[in-house]
N, C-alpha and C positions, 0 to 999 in steps of 0.2 A: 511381492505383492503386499499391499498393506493388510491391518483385520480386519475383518465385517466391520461395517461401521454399524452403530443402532443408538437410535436415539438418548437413549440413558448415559451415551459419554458425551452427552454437550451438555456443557454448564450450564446451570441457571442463575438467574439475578442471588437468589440464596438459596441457601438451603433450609430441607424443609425442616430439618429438624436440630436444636442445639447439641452442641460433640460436648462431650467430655474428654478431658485431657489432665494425664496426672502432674503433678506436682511437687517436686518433695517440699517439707515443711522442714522448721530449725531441726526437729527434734530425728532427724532421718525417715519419717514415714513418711509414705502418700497418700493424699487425701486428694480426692476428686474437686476438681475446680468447672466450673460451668466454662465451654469454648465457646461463647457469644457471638455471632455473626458479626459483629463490631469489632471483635477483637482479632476474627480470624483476616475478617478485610484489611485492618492495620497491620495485620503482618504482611497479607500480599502486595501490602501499597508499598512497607518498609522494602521487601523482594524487588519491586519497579525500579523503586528511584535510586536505591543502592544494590546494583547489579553487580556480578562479578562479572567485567567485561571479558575474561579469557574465555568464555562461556561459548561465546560465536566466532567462528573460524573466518578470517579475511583473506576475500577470494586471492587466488593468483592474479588474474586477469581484473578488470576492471568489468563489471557487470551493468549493461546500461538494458532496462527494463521499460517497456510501455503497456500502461495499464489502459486497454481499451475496450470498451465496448459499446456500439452504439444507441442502445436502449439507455435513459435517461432512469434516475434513483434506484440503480442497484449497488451506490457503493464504491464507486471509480475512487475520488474523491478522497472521499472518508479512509478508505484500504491506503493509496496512498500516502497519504501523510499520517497516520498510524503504523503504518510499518516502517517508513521510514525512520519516525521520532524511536521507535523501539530499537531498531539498527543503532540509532546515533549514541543511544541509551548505552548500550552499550561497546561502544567506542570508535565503531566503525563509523566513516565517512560519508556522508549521504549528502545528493542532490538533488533536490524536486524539481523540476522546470514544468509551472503553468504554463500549459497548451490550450485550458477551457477560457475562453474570453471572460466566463462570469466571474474568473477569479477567485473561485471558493478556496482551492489550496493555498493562494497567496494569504487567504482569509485566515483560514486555520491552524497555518505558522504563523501568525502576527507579523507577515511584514507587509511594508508600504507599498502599495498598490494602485494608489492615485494617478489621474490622470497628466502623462508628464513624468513620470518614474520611470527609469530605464530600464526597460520590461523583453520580454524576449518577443514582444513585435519587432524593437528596434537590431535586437538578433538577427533575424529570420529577415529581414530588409540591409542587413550588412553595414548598419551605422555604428552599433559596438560589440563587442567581443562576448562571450558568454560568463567571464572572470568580472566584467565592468557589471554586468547586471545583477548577478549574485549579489546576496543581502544574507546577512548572518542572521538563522530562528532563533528568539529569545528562548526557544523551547532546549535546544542543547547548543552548544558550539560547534557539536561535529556535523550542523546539520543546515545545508544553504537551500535556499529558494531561486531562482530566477522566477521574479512576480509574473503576472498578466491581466494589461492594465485595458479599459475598452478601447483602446487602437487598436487591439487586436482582432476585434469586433469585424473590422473591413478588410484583415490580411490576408483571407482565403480569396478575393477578388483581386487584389492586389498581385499577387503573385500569379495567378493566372499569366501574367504578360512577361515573367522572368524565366530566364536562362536558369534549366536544373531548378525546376519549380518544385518538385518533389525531391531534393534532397540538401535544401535550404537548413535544416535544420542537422543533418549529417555533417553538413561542412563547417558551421559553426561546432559541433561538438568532436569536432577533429583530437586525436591523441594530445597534442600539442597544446591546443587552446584548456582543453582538460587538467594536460596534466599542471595548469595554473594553481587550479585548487585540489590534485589530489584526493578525487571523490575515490572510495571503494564501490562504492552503486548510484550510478544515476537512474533515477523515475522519471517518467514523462509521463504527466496526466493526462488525458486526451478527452476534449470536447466529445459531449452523447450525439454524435452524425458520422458519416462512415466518408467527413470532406475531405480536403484538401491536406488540413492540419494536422488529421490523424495519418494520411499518408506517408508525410512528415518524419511525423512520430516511429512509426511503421518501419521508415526505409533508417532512418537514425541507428535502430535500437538491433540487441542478438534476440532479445527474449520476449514474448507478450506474456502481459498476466490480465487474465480474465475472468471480473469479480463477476459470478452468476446470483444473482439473489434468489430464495429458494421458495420461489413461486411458478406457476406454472406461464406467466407471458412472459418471462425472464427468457425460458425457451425459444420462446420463437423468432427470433430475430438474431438467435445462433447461429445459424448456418450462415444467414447472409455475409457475419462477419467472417467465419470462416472462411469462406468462397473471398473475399476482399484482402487475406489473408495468403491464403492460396497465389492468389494472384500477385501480389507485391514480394513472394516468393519467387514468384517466377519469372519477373521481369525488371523489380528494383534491388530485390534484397536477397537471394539465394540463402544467405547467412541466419535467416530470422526463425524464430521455432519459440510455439507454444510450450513454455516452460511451467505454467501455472496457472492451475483453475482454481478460484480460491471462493466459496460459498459461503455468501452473506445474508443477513438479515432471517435465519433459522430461528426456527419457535419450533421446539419440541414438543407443543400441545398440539399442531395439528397434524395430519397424515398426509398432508399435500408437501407439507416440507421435506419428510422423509422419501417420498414417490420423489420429488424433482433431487432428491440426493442421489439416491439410490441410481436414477436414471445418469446423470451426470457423470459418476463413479463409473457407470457404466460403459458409457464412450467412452470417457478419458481415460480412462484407468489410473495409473500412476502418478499418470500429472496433476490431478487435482487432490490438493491440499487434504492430510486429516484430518487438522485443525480446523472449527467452521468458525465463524462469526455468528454469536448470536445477535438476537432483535432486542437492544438495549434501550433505552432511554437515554444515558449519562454518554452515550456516543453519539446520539445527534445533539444532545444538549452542548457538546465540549466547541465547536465551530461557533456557535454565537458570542463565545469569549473565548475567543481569537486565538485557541488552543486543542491540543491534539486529547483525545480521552486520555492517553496515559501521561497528562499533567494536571487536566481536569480532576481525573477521578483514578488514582495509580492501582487503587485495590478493586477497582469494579470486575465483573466478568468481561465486558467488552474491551478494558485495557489487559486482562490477564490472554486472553483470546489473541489478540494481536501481539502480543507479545514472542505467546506460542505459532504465529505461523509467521511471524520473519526467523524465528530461530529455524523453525520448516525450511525456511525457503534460503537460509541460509548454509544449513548442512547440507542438505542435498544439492546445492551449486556444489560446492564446495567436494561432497563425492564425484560430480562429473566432470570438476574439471581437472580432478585429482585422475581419473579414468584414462 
């Protein structure tokens, strides 16, 4: 079991107070130097960008993840392509495949996404392969996209008329067709509706991770997906299991944050993440230039945060599959 968790171990933007930290000077003594918030962020940014990639264990198996849930802004999105960029960070192989038609994740790793770009519509419709539609993120090299351009706006009608309509996107990410570009973890971001696409997503993948934002309507529309979950266990995917709960947009000033944690902890037990996400600024700001926070901003707390729960989510695969 993990410890209590309690509010005092989630970061904040800074701290409140300036550290001291000794120094030695030419002459062998220490003199106290002011630890300036400035200074301490430069270090953690220096920590981001120059990892020691031995740090994260690469799975045996190849690990393919859908991050779903059907309530809209709590973080699908954003969790994805931040944990991924931190995976790639440090050396391991990552691939995102936009499933949301709005194309936010395509957004957030800078790549093309235009209408007419070989997108994983054309995937999931069997005109090209999943290796053809990959695009290399200017954010790392170890780290590919498959975009999602608005054709895919109309694929949930679409496929309605096809053979193996819900495992469309299984059969493109076949071992084979994978093992092209040799990902370590594939992500599937999944449109906020419980449609077709997240089906998809669903029957493709071994693992869901499910970012809960830590308010109290974040809850309610839990179960449904679980029951939806439940069900595509039981009849498309047997193999599929809530691997990760992971809690986003936390502010340690209110008590409602705490109550929807605490409650959360509560059902899930183990499976949800101890690392939380806090409620940052420099992490919504990092998507409008076409980048992940930990490029945007390497020393903030929202990139140090994400950092800390893919390494989470990366040891602990890593003990089960070791098991």
């Amino acid at each position: 079991m993990y410890p209590e968790f309690h509010a005092a171990d989630v970061p904040r933007e800074t701290d409140p107070q300036p550290k001291t930290k000794a120094k030695p000077t030419n002459n062998g003594d220490d003199s106290a130097v002011v630890w300036t918030p400035i200074a301490e962020e430069a270090a953690r940014a220096a920590s981001v960008l120059h990892p020691d990639e031995s740090l994260l264990p690469r799975p045996t198996h190849r690990r393919v993840i859908t991050v779903a849930n059907q309530k809209g802004g709590v973080g699908k999105t954003t969790s994805t392509v931040n944990l991924a960029a931190a995976l790639a960070i440090h050396g391991l192989k990552v691939l995102v495949i936009d499933l949301d038609p709005q194309g936010n994740a395509s957004t957030a790793l800078s790549v093309e996404h235009r209408s007419g770009t070989p997108s994983v519509y054309e995937v999931l419709i069997g005109e090209i392969s999943i290796a053809e539609a990959a695009q290399v993120s200017p954010t790392s090299p170890n780290l590919f996209c498959v975009p999602a351009t608005i054709d895919l706006a109309g694929a949930e009608i679409e496929l309605v008329s096809m053979v193996a309509r819900e495992s469309r996107l299984k059969e493109a990410l076949s071992p084979e067709a994978l093992d092209q570009l040799q990902p370590d973890y594939v992500f599937i971001d999944c449109p906020p509706s419980l449609g077709l696409l997240t089906v998809n997503a669903m029957v493709a993948a071994q693992e869901v991770l499910i970012p809960i934002q830590c308010e109290y309507y974040a809850l309610e529309g839990l179960s449904q997906l679980l029951r939806n979950i439940e069900l595509v266990q039981q009849h498309l995917n047997p193999d599929l299991a809530i691997s990760t709960i992971l809690l986003t947009m936390y502010d340690g000033r209110t008590k409602l944050a705490d109550q929807v944690t605490n409650e959360v902890r509560g059902h899930f037990g183990d499976v949800a993440l101890r690392t939380v996400i806090p409620r940052s600024v420099k992490v919504s700001e990092a998507p409008g230039f076409g980048q992940t926070v930990l490029t945007y901003d390497p020393g903030s707390r929202g990139s140090m945060s994400y950092l800390d729960a893919a390494k989470e989510i990366a040891i602990r695969g890593a003990r089960r599959q070791g098991a």
